[in-house]
C-alpha positions as semicolon CSV with decimal commas, in nm:
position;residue;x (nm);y (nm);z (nm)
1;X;7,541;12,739;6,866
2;X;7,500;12,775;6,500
3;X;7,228;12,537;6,469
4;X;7,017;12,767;6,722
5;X;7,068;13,058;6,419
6;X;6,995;12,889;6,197
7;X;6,681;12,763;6,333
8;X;6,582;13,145;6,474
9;X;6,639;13,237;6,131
10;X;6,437;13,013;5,981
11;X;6,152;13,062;6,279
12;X;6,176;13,463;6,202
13;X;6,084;13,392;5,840
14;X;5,818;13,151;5,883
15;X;5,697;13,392;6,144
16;X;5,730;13,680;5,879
17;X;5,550;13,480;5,583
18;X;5,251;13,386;5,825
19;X;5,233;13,771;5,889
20;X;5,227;13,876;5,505
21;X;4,910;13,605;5,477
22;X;4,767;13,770;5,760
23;X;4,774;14,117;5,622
24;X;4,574;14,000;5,365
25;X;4,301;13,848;5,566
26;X;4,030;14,120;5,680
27;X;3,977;14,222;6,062
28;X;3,700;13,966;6,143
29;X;3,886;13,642;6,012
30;X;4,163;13,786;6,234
31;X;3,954;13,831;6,536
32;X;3,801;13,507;6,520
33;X;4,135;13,328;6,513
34;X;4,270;13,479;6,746
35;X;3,936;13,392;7,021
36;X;4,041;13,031;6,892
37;X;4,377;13,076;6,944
38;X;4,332;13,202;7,306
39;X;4,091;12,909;7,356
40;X;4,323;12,641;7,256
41;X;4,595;12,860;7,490
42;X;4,406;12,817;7,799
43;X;4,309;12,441;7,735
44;X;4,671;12,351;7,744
45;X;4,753;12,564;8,026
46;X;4,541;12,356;8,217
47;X;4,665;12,006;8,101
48;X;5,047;12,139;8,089
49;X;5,092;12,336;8,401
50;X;5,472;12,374;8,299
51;X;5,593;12,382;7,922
52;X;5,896;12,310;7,797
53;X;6,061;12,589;7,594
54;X;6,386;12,485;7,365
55;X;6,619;12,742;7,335
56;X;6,510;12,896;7,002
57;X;6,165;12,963;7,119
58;X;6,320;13,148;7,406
59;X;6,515;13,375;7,222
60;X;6,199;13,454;6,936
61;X;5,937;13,514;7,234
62;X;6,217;13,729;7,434
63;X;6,236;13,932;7,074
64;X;5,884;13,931;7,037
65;X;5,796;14,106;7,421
66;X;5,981;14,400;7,258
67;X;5,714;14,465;6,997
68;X;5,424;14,427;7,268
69;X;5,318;14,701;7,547
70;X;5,357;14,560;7,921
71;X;5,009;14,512;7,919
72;X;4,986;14,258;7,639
73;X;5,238;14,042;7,741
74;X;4,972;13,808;7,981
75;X;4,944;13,614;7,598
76;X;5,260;13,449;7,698
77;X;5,303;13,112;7,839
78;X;5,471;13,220;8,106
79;X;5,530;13,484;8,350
80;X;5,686;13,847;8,251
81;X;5,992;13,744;8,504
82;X;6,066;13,467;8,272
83;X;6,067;13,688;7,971
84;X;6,254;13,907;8,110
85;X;6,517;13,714;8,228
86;X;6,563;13,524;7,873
87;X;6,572;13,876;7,726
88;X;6,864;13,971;7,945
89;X;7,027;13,587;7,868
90;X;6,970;13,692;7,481
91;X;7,178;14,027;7,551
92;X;7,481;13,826;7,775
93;X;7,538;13,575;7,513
94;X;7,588;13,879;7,269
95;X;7,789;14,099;7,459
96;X;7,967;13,836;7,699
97;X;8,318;13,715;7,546
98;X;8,373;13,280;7,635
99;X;8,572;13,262;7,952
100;X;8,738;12,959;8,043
101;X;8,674;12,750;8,336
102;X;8,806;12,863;8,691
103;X;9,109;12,688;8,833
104;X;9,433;12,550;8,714
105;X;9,422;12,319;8,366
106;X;9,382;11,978;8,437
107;X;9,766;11,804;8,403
108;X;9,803;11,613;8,122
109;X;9,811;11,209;8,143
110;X;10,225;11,233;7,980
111;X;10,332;11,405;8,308
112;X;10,133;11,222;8,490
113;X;10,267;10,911;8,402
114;X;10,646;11,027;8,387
115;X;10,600;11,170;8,774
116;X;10,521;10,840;8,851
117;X;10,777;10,613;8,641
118;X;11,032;10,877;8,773
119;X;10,881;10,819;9,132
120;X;10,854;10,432;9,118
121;X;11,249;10,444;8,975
122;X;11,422;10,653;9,200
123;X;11,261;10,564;9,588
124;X;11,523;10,844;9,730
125;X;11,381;11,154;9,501
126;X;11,105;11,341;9,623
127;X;10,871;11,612;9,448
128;X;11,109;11,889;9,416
129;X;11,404;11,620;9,272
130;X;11,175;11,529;9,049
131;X;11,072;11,840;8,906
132;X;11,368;11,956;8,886
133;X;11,395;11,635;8,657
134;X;11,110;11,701;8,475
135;X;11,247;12,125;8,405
136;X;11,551;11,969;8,236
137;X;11,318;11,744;8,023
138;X;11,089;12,071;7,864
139;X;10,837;12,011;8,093
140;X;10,741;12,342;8,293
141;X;10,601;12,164;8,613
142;X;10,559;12,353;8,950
143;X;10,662;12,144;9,255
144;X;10,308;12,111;9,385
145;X;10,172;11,985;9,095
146;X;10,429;11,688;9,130
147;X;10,372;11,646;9,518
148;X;9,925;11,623;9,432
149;X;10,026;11,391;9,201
150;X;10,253;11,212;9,382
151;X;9,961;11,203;9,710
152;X;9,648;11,122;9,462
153;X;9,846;10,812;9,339
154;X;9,928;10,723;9,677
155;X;10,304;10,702;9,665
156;X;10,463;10,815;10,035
157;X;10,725;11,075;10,048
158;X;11,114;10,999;9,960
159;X;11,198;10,929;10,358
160;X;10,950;10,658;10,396
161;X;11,029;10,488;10,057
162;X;11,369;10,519;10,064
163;X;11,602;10,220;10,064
164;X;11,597;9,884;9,911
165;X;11,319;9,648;9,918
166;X;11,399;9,243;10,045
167;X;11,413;9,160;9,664
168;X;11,594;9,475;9,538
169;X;11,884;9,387;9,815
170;X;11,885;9,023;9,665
171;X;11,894;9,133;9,316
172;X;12,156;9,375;9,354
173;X;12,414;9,127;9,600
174;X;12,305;8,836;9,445
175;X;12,689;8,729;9,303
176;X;12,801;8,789;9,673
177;X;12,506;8,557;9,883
178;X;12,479;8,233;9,946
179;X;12,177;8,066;10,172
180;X;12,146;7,797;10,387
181;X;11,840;7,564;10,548
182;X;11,750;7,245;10,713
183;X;11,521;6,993;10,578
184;X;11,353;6,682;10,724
185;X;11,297;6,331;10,520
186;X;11,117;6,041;10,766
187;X;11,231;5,730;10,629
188;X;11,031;5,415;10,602
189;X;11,101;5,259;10,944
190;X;10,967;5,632;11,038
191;X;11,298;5,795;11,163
192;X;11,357;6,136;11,075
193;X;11,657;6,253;10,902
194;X;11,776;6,637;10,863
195;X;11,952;6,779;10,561
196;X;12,127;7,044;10,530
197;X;12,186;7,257;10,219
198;X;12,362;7,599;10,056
199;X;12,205;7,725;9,795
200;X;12,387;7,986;9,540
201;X;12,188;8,295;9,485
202;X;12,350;8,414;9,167
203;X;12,372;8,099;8,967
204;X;12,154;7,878;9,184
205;X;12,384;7,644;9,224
206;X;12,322;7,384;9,501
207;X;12,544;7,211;9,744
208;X;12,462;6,893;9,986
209;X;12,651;6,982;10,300
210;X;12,540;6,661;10,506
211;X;12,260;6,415;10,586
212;X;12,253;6,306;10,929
213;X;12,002;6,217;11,223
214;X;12,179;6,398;11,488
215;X;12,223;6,747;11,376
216;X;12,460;6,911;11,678
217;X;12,639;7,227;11,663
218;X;12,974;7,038;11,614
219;X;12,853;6,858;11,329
220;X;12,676;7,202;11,147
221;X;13,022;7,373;11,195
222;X;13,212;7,070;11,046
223;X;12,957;7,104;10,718
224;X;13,031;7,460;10,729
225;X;13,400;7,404;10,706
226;X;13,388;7,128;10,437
227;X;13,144;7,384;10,217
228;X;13,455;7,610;10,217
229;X;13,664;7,342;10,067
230;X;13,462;7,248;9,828
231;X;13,383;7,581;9,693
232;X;13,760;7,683;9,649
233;X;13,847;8,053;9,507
234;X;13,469;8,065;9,460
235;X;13,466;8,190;9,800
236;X;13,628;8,566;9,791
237;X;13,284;8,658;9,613
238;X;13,055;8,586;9,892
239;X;12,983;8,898;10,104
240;X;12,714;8,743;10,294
241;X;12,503;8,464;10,422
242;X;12,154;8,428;10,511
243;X;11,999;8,165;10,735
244;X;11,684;8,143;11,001
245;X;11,725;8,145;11,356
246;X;11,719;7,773;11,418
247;X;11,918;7,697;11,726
248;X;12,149;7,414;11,525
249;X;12,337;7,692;11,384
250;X;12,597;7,779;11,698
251;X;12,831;8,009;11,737
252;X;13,111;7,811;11,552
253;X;12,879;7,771;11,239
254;X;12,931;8,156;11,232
255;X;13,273;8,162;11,280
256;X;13,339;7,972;11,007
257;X;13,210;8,250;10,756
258;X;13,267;8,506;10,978
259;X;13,689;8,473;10,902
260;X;13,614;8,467;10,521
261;X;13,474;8,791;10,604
262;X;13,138;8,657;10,504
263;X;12,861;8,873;10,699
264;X;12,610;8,661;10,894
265;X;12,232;8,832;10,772
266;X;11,946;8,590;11,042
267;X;11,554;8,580;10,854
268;X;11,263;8,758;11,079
269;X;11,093;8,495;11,293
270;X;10,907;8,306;11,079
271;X;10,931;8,453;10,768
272;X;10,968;8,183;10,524
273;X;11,003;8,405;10,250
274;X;11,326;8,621;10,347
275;X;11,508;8,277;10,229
276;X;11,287;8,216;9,938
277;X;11,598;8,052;9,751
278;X;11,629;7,748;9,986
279;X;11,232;7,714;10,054
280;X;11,167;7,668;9,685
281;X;11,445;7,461;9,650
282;X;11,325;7,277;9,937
283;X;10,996;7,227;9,744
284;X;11,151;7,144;9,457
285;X;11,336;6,806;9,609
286;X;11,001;6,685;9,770
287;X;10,805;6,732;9,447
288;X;11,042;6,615;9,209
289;X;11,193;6,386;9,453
290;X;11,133;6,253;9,723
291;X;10,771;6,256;9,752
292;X;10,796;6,016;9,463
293;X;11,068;5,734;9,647
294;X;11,072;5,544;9,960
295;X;11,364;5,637;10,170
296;X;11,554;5,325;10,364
297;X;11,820;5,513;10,556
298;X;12,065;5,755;10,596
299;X;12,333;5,620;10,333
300;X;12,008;5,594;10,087
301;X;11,915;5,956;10,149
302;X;12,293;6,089;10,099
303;X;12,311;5,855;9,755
304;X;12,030;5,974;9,605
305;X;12,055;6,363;9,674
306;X;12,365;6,315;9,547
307;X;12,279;6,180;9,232
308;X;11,936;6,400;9,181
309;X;12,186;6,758;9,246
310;X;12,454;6,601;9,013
311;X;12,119;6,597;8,751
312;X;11,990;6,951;8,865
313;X;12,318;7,182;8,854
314;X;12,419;7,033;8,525
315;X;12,110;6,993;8,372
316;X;11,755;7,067;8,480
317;X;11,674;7,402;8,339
318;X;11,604;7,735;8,532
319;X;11,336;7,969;8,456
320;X;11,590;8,238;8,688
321;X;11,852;8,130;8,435
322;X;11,726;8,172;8,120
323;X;11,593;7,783;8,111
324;X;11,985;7,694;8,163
325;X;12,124;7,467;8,415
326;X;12,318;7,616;8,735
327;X;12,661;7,479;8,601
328;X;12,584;7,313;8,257
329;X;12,824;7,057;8,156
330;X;12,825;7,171;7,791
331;X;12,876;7,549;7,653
332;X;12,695;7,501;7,265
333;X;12,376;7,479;7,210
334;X;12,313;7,164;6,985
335;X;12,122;7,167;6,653
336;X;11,730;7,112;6,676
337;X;11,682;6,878;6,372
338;X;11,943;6,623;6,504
339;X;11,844;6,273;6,704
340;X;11,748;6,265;7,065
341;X;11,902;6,050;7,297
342;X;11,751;5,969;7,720
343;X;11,889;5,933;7,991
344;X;11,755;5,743;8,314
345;X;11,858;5,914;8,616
346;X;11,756;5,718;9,000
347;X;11,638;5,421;8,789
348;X;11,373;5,621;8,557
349;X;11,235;5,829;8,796
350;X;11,363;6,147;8,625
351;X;11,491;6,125;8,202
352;X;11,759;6,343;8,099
353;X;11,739;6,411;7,719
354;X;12,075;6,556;7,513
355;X;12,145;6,569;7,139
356;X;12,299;6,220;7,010
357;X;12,623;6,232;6,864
């Protein structure tokens, strides 16, 4: 706006100047121009039907119509409505005080972001929890600003996000779950073998309950019971055990955990990823493993699982773990500028590497 004063200001004197030369001129000279001045008028009018007008030259012609009778004012460009209506555009601007746009002010992008970090957080608050939230933080939020914000980001109400998510469950009870699955190896004479694992959620920890060709209920509840054994006092911290719905796991499997007070917790039908613990460990023996060696028979199988797990929970590293092994055999981290030293595991097909001595 001050750059439009400035240049009416400086229009109004030019304007004035070219007045004070015309006073001087005599009444002939000034008649003459102005027939040429007309002329020239109408020649544009017919090769510009519609001129553009900035808005200084609004506000000096809308000045000007006041010095000129009614009659006079065909010289313009345009029409006498036009004039008009700048003149009374020239008067609002002067007598009009700036008024703000209509409507609430837009919410700023610092409560935006906290409604939703408080949101994403806590699944079991809804808009009102959370203003209240925000009140005893400084910020003076109405309820339905939270709840639009909430709906334009998409987030559904507390009710339907309540409650743990698969992962949040297994996060939370990780120290009290341990997982179980069945695994096939086909041998080189082509006869299949089935395996049967636990896996430990919190430490990942992995146990070989039994290798066998005939997998019956009596022999899955037998591996159940020698799991117990093995695990010792380790077992008053499992709350609960997850397996599919595979019809090898009886009754008496159940029972097993069942008087450990162990809670039995079945995947949905095939839903590989509600035991993601024993399907990636699963991958993790055929890539690192067995894909790699030719199986004979069962007592072949059972040896080198064996020897492979005896490698993995004491010293592959785990990315869950903080690139530690399950149960590493040694608590001190060695030096990094001393010697290396290998170590062949299943006849070189994996190296084990520790600081020499």
């Amino acid at each position: 706006m001050p750059s439009v004063i400035l240049s009416v200001v400086y229009l109004l004197v030019r304007r004035l100047l070219e007045l004070v030369v015309l006073l001087g001129r005599s009444e002939a000279s000034k008649e003459v121009e102005i027939l040429v001045l007309r002329h020239e008028l109408a020649v544009l009018r017919r090769q510009v039907p519609r001129p553009r007008h900035h808005r200084r030259d609004r506000l000096l012609l809308a000045a000007l119509s006041r010095l000129l009778p009614r009659a006079r004012w065909p010289v313009f460009v345009v029409t006498p409505q036009t004039v008009l209506r700048w003149h009374r555009d020239l008067v609002a601007r002067r007598w009009t005080h700036p008024g703000r746009r209509p409507g609430r002010p837009r919410t700023g992008k610092t409560i935006r972001d906290l409604v939703l970090r408080l949101a994403t957080e806590n699944p079991s608050w809804g808009h009102r929890r959370i203003q209240g939230e925000l009140v005893g933080l400084g910020y003076q939020v109405a309820a339905s600003t939270v709840w639009a914000i909430l709906h334009d980001a998409g987030v559904d109400p507390a009710p339907r996000r309540d409650g743990p998510s698969w992962r949040q469950f297994l996060t939370a009870q990780a120290h009290g779950i341990i997982s179980c699955d069945f695994f096939t190896v086909e041998t080189v004479l082509l006869r299949r073998l089935y395996v049967l694992i636990f896996v430990e959620i919190a430490d990942r920890r992995v146990h070989l309950a039994g290798v066998t060709a005939h997998p019956t209920g009596e022999w899955v509840t037998q591996q159940a019971r020698n799991l117990l054994l093995d695990l010792g006092e380790r077992v008053e911290r499992l709350r609960f055990l997850i397996r599919d719905r595979d019809a090898k796991f009886v009754g008496s499997f159940d029972a097993v955990f069942t008087a450990e007070s162990i809670q039995i917790i079945t995947t949905p039908p095939r839903a590989p990823r509600a035991n993601a613990a024993c399907e990636r460990m699963v991958g993790t023996l055929r890539r690192e493993l067995l894909d790699r060696i030719l199986i004979i028979n069962q007592a072949h199988l059972h040896r080198v699982l064996d020897e492979y797990l005896i490698h993995y929970n004491g010293h592959r590293p785990h990315r869950t773990l903080g690139q530690r092994p399950p149960n590493p055999t040694t608590s001190t981290t060695p030096p990094a500028d001393g010697a290396v030293r290998r170590r062949q595991i299943l006849s070189g097909l994996i190296n084990e590497y520790s600081a020499a001595a």
